[in-house]
DODREN-928356 format. One record per residue: residue number from 1; residue in one letter; x, y, z of N, C-alpha, C in turn. Coordinates in Angstrom, 2 decimals. Atoms other than C-alpha are relative to their C-alpha. Layout:
BEGIN
> NUM/A/X/Y/Z/X/Y/Z/X/Y/Z
...
END
This chain:
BEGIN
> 1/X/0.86/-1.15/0.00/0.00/0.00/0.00/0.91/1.22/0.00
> 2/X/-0.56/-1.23/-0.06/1.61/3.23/-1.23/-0.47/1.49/0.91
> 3/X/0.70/-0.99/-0.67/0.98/6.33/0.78/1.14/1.11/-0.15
> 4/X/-0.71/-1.09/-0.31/2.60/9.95/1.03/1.26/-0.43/1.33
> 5/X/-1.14/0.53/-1.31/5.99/9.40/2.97/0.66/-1.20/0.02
> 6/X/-0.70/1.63/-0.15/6.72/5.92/2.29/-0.68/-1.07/-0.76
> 7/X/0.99/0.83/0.36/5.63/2.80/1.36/-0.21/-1.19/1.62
> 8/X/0.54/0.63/-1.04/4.02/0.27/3.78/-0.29/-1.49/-0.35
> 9/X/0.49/1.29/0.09/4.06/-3.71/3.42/-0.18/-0.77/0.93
> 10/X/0.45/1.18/-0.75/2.50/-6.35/4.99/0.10/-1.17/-0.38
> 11/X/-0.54/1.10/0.35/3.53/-9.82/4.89/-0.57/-0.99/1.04
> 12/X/0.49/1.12/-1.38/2.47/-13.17/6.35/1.20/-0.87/0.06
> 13/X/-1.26/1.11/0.15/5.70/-15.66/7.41/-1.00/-1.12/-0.58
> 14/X/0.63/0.71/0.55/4.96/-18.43/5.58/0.31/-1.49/0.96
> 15/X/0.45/1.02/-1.18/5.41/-21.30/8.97/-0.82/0.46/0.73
> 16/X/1.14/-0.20/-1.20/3.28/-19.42/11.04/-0.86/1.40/-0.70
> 17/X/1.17/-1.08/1.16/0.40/-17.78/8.64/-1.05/0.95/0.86
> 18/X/0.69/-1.21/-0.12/-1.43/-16.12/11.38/1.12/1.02/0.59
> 19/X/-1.22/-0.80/-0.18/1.78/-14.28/12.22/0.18/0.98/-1.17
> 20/X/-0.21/-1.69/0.68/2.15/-10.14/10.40/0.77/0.81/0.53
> 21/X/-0.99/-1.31/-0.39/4.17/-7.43/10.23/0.12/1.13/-0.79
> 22/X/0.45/-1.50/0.69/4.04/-4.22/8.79/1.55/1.00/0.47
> 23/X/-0.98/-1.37/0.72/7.09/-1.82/7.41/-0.02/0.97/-0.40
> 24/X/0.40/-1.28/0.79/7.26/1.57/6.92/1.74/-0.10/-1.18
> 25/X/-1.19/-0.73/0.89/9.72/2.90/4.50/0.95/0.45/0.55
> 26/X/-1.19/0.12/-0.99/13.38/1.93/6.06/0.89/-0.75/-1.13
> 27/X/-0.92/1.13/0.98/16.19/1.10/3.77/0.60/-0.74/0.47
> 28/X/-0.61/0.96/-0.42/17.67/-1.18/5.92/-1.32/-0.90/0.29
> 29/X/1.20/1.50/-0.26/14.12/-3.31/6.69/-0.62/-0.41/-0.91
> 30/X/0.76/0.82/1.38/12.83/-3.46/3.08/1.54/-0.45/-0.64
> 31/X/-1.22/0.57/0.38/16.52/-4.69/2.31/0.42/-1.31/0.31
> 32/X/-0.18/0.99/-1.12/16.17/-7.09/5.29/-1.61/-1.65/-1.01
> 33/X/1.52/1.48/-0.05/12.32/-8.41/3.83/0.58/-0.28/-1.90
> 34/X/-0.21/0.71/1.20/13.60/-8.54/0.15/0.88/-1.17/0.31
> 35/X/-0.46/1.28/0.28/15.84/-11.17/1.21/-0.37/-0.90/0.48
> 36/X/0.83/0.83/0.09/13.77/-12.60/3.23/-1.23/-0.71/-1.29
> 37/X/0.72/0.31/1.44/11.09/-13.04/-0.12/0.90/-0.87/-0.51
> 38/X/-0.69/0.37/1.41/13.93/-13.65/-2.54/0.68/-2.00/0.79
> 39/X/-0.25/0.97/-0.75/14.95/-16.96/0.55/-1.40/-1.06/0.13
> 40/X/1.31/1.08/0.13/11.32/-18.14/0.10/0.09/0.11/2.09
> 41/X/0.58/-0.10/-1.69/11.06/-17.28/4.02/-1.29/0.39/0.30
> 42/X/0.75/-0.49/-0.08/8.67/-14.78/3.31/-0.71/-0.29/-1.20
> 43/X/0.78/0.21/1.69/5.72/-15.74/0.26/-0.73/1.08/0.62
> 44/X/0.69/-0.50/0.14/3.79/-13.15/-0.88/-1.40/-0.48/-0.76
> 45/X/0.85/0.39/0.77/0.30/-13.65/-2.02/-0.93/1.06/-0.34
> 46/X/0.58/-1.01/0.58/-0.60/-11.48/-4.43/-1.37/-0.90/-1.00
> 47/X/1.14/0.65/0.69/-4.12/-12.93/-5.74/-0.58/0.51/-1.19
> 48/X/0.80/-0.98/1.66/-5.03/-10.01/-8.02/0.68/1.10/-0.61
> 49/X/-0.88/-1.44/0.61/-3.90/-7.12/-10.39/-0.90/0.36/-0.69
> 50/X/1.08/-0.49/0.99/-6.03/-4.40/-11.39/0.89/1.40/-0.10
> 51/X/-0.39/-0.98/0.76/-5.64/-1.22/-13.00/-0.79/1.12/1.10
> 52/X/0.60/-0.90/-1.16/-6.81/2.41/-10.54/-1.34/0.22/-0.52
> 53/X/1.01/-0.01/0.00/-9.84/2.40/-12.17/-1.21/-1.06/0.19
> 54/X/0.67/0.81/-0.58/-11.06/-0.47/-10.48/-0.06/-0.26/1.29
> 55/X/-0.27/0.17/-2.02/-10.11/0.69/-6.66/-1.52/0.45/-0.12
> 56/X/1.15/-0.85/-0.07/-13.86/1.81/-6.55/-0.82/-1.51/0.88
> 57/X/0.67/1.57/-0.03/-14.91/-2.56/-6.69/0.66/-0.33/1.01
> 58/X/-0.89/0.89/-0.72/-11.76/-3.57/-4.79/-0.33/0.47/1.52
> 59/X/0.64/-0.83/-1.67/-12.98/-1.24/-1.57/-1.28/-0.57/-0.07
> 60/X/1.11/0.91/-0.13/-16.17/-2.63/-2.16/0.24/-1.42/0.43
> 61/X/-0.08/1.62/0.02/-15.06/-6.28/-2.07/1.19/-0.21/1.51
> 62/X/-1.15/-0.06/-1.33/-12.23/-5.46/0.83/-1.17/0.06/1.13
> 63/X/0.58/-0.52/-0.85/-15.09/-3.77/3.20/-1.31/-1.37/-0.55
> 64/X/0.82/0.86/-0.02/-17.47/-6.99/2.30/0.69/-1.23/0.58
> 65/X/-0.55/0.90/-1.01/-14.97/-9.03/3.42/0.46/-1.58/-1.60
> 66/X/0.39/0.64/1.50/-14.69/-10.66/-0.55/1.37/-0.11/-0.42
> 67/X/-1.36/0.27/0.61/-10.42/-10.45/-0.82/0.38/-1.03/0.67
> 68/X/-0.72/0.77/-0.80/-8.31/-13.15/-0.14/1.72/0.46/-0.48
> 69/X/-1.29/-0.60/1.16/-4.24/-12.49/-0.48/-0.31/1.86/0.08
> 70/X/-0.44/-1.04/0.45/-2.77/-9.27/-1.47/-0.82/0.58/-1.49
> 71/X/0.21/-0.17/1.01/-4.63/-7.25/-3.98/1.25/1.09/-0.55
> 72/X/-0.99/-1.44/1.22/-1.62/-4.86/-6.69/-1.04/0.55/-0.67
> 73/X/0.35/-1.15/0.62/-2.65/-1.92/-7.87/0.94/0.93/-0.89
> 74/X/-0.75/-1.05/1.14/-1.11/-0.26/-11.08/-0.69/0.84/-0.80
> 75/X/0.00/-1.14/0.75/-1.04/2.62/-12.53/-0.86/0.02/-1.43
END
């Protein structure tokens, strides 16, 4: 999730899935989780990719309770 100031990820470890953590924008801790990812420590699950003219559905379907996974959002 991009925001003014930084960026912000959330991740689930992938042995203990109800286990999270949340990063702000730190070049030493998104340095730390890319290698976690790139070690297969950390999986991401990105389920969907839409385009910004479909954040309108995806807030709809987030606040219904209708995502599973990570939804990307591009430009």
């Amino acid at each position: 999730m991009a925001h003014l100031g930084g960026v912000t990820v959330s991740a689930v470890l992938s042995d203990a899935p109800d286990a999270h953590f949340i990063t702000r924008f730190d070049a030493t801790r998104l340095t730390a989780l890319v290698r976690l990812v790139d070690e297969g420590a950390v999986v991401l699950d990105i389920s969907e990719r839409h385009g910004l003219a479909d954040l309108p559905e995806i807030h709809r379907r987030a606040e219904a309770g209708d995502l599973r996974g990570k939804v990307l959002v591009k430009p």
